[in-house]
C-alpha positions, 0 to 999 in steps of 0.5 A, a space after each residue: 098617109 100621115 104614117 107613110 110621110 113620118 116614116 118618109 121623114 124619119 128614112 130621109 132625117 137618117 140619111 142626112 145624118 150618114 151624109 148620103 142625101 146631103 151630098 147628093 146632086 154635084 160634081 163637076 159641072 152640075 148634076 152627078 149621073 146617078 142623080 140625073 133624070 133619065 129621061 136625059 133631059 139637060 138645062 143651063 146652071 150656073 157653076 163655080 169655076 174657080 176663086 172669081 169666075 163662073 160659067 153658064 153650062 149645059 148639065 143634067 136635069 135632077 131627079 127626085 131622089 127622096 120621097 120627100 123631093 119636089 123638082 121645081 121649074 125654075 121662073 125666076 132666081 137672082 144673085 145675092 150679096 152673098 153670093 159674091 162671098 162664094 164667087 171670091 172664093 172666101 167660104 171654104 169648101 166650095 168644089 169646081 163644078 158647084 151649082 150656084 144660087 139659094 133664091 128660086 122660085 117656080 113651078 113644081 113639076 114632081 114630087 116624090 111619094 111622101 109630099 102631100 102639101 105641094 102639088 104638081 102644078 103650083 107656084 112656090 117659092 122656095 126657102 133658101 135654107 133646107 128645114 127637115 120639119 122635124 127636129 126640135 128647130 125645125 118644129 119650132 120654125 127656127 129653119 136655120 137652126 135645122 140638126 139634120 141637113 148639113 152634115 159638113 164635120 168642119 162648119 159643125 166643128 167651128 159652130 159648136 153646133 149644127 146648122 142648116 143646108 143651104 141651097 147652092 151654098 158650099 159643101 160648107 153648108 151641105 152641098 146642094 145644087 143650087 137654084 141659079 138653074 132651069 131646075 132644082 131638087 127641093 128637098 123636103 118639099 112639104 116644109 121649104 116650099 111656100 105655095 104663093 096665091 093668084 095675083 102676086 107676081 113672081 118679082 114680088 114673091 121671089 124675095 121670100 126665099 131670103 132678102 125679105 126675111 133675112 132684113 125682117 129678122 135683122 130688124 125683129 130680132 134685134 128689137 127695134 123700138 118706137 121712136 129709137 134711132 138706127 143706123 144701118 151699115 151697108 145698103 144693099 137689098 139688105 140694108 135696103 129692107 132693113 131701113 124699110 122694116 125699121 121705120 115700119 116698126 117704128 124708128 124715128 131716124 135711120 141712117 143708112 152708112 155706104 160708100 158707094 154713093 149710087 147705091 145711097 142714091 137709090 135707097 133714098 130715092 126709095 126711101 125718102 125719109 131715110 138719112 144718109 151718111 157717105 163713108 168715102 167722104 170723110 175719116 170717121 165713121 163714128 166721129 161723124 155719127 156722133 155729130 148726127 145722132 147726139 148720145 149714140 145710135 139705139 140700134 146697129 144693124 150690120 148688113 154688110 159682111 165681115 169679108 170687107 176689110 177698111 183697115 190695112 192690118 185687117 187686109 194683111 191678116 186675112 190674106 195671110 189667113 189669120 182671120 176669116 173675117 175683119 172686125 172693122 165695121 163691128 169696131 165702128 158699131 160698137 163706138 157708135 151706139 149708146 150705152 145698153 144699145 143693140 148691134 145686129 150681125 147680119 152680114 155674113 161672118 164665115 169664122 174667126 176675127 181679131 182685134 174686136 173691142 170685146 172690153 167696150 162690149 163689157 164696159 157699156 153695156 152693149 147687147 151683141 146680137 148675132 141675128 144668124 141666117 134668118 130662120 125663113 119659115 118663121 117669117 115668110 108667111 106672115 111678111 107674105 100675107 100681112 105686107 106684100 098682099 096688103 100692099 104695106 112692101 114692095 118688093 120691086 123697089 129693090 129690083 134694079 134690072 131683069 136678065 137671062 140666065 144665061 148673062 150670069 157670067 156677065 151678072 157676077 162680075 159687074 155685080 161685083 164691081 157695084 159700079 154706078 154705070 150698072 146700078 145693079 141693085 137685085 136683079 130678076 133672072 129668068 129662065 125660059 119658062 119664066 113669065 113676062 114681066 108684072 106689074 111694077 117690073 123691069 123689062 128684060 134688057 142685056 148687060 153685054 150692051 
């Protein structure tokens, strides 16, 4: 059986690197023929239609396509910050007709020959990220880094390195279909799926497959001290995590900065002890930390993104095209924490920007760390067993509302908007195999109210 999963391993590791398994799955409006179920079963997914629109649509069920697939029945995905990158079309590479969504989790359904961790019928949660198991990352845990799952020539050409695929996230990252649907093809299954233990709900697991991971790794590592300050730019779910993390790590103080006032409410109705900081209200951002964190912050934590641009030059730049990415929040970290004090980018930074203060990098001292996509297999296990488990997280905090799959056009746009009428924070989608609502939960309500 060992033999039979390598030799697996190794057919599908040399079909990514020719590019067939990786394009497998999209077209326009979902699943390409080829790789349908033929049974003819059809489900609801949501695709992107174009720069700020997508659609709920009727398309084909995947199919297993590699001995090393799994089709998971989705109960449970969600939008991400992320997302909303893609939906304005600000990453390139995106095709009409691309399945959106990398959280998922659900119930597998099949799986193909070589799978023999996962078994029909268990509960999983999938990790955003798709790890072949076996290059020299993937042995390592280090999931984002994997060689071998997205064969894109351009993201490859602009990181120096290859990344990896990620679930429903541009040919950019792979072309995957993605997980805001009734079902996915998980690839290499063994490896990107986490079967989850009786009496954890599926809110509560969920957010295994990138915000619970993705804020511990910003906070870990970056290296967040005993008794250190922290400010956080951007709180979001993860920002939100992100202050949580710190202090269980053992900051002193965390400063969350925003400017959208709702969702400063929200974190500090969760987290009491966090400190707040309202950009909206006045100039600057580091004249104003520097009235509240004497000396300069220990630790910036960026979780915002690089497409928000505050400053005109930046909003000319990138529209034109001379830059992917704003370097206005990265300019305020940098001003804003002491000498020899640590930044952690992660917030999404696609490629290119101008205008960074490089010299006051060099001058103090400054550690610039580029957290990355988090590698999620390094993590998942242990937040899982050492937090949610114990009880030391929950995950439920963040989660703001519960909807159908099919108000994902309804979702997008007022997630969008961040409007303190909505208050959307994460939102539990479901799908009609999803259970009822657990513990702590939201009930399921209708944004077209």
């Amino acid at each position: 059986m060992a033999n039979t999963a390598a030799n697996a391993v190794e057919k599908q590791l040399g079909e990514y690197e020719e590019g067939t398994a990786a394009k497998a799955g999209v077209n326009n409006y979902g699943i390409r023929h080829e790789f349908a179920d033929p049974s003819g079963e059809k489900m609801l997914a949501v695709v992107w239609e174009g720069k700020n629109k997508v659609k709920v649509v009727e398309t084909s069920k995947p199919r297993i396509i590699n001995d090393a697939d799994a089709i998971v029945k989705v109960t449970g995905t969600t939008i991400c910050g992320s997302d909303l990158h893609l939906y304005h079309g600000a990453v390139i590479e995106m095709k009409q007709g691309d399945i959106l969504g990398h959280e998922y989790m659900g119930i597998v359904e099949s799986v193909g020959s070589s799978v023999t961790k996962v078994r029909v019928g268990d509960r999983v949660v999938a990790s955003f990220q798709i790890s072949c198991g076996a290059c020299r990352f993937c042995v390592q845990k280090l999931s984002s880094q994997c060689e071998r799952t997205n064969n894109s020539s351009v993201a490859n050409a602009m990181y120096g390195h290859r990344t990896a695929g990620v679930m429903g996230y541009s040919h950019f990252a792979g072309g995957y279909a993605g997980g805001q649907a009734e079902y996915v093809r998980t690839p290499f299954a063994d490896t990107n799926l986490l079967v989850l233990p009786d009496g954890i709900t599926d809110e509560r697991a969920l957010f295994l497959s990138d915000v619970l991971p993705t804020s511990y790794n910003c906070v870990e590592d970056t290296h967040v001290y005993g008794g250190e300050t922290v400010g956080i730019w951007g709180m979001g779910p993860i920002g939100l995590f992100a202050a949580k993390w710190a202090f269980l790590k053992g900051a002193k103080r965390v400063i969350a900065i925003d400017s959208v006032s709702w969702r400063l409410e929200y974190a500090k109705s969760k987290i009491p002890e966090l400190e707040i900081l309202n950009v909206s209200t006045f100039k600057s951002v580091t004249e104003e930390l520097k009235k509240v964190a004497i000396g300069g912050l220990d630790v910036a934590l960026e979780c915002a993104a690089g497409e928000y641009s505050k400053s005109i030059i930046h909003k000319v730049e990138t529209a034109i095209g001379l830059e992917t990415d704003s370097s206005d929040i990265l300019n305020e970290m940098i001003l804003s924490v002491r000498p020899y004090g640590r930044i952690g980018i992660t917030g999404l930074y696609t490629g290119y920007t101008n205008h960074l203060n490089v010299g006051a990098i060099m001058q103090t001292g400054i550690r610039f760390i580029g957290n990355g996509q988090a590698p999620v297999l390094k993590y998942w296990e242990t937040i899982l067993k050492d937090y949610i488990i114990p009880g030391r997280i929950d995950p439920n905090i963040m989660i703001s509302h519960r909807i159908p799959l099919t108000e994902m056009e309804e979702l997008y746009a007022k997630f969008d908007k961040r409007s303190s009428k909505d208050g959307l924070m994460k939102v539990f989608v479901t799908t009609r195999f999803s259970n009822p609502p657990g513990e702590g939960s939201p009930q399921l309500s209708s944004l077209k109210a």
